[in-house]
C-alpha positions, 0 to 999 in steps of 0.5 A: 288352726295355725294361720299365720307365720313367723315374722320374718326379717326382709335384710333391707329388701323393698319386698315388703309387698311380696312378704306381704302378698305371700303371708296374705295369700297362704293365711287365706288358704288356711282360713278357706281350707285349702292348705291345713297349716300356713306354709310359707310361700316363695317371694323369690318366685313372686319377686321373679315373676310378677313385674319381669321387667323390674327383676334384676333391673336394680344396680347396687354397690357389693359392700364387699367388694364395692363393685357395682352388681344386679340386684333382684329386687324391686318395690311393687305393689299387692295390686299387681301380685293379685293380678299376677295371681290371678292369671296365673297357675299358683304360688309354690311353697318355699 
């Protein structure tokens, strides 16, 4: 039984949490039957979904073009995906 996946690289992102939760949540469905092999699931629809007023609040300066630009992602917590999780109606794969 295969329950964990690649590690993946999150290029400077604060997403560790939702890298995190994703890995976490898809290695417990293997473990309790619900999936038959991990699958990644999909951090953008976490990162857009569990704090919306955090999403695309970020400003960056673009290295390229050094204007200033929205960026998605925010830090957040395991606690608050799990809440988000838990009324929610799933997680799709990646």
């Amino acid at each position: 039984m295969m329950a964990a996946g690649d590690i993946r690289d999150q290029l400077g992102h604060p997403l560790c949490w939702d890298f995190s939760f994703c890995d976490l949540l898809s290695a417990t469905c293997v473990l309790y039957g619900h999936m038959e092999k991990y699958m990644p699931l999909s951090q953008i629809y976490v990162c857009q979904n569990v704090d919306r007023n955090s999403y695309r609040k970020r400003v960056v300066i673009d290295p390229d073009t050094k204007e200033e630009r929205d960026h998605s992602c925010y830090e957040g917590s395991m606690y608050d995906a799990l809440k988000y999780l838990k009324n929610s109606e799933g997680i799709p794969k990646a």
